[in-house]
Residue, then its C-alpha position, 0 to 999 in steps of 0.5 A: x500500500x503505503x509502505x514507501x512513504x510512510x515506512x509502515x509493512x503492509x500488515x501494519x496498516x489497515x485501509x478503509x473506505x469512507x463508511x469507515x469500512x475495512x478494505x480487504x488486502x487482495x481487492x485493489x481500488x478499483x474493485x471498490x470502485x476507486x478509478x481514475x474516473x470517479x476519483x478527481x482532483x475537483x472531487x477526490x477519494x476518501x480514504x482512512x489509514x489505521x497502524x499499528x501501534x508499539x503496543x501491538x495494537x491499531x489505532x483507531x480511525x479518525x478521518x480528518x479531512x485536511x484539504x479541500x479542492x477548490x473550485x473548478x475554473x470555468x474551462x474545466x466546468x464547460x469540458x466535463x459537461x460537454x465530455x470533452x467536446x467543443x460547445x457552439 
């Protein structure tokens, strides 16, 4: 998962979804539906990281939502809408 970055071995970490659902290590995003698609900058994925703790055991999640996107500018509002193509 996260291992790189955060230097925590992947049976340290607990990923869920944003109902706070535990997701299981053999599925990837994209069988819980997280893809390129439906995870954008203008409207971003929610997830929650939990790890274990010196004492052996995880911490509990908190989901803190530390950013928010901002607005679209208007270009990019007009190409969503139209899928990309030109509006007469």
């Amino acid at each position: 998962m996260f291992t790189g970055i955060i230097k925590f071995k992947p049976n340290d970490q607990m990923l869920f979804n944003r109902e706070n659902i535990l997701m299981e290590d053999d599925k990837t995003l994209q069988e819980y539906g997280i893809t390129m698609a439906s995870a954008k900058a203008q409207a971003p994925c929610q997830l929650g990281l939990a790890l274990r703790t010196s004492s052996g055991e995880f911490e509990i999640l908190e989901m803190t939502p530390y950013s928010a996107p901002p607005d679209l500018p208007e270009v990019m509002k007009n190409t969503e809408a139209s899928n990309g193509q030109e509006q007469a």
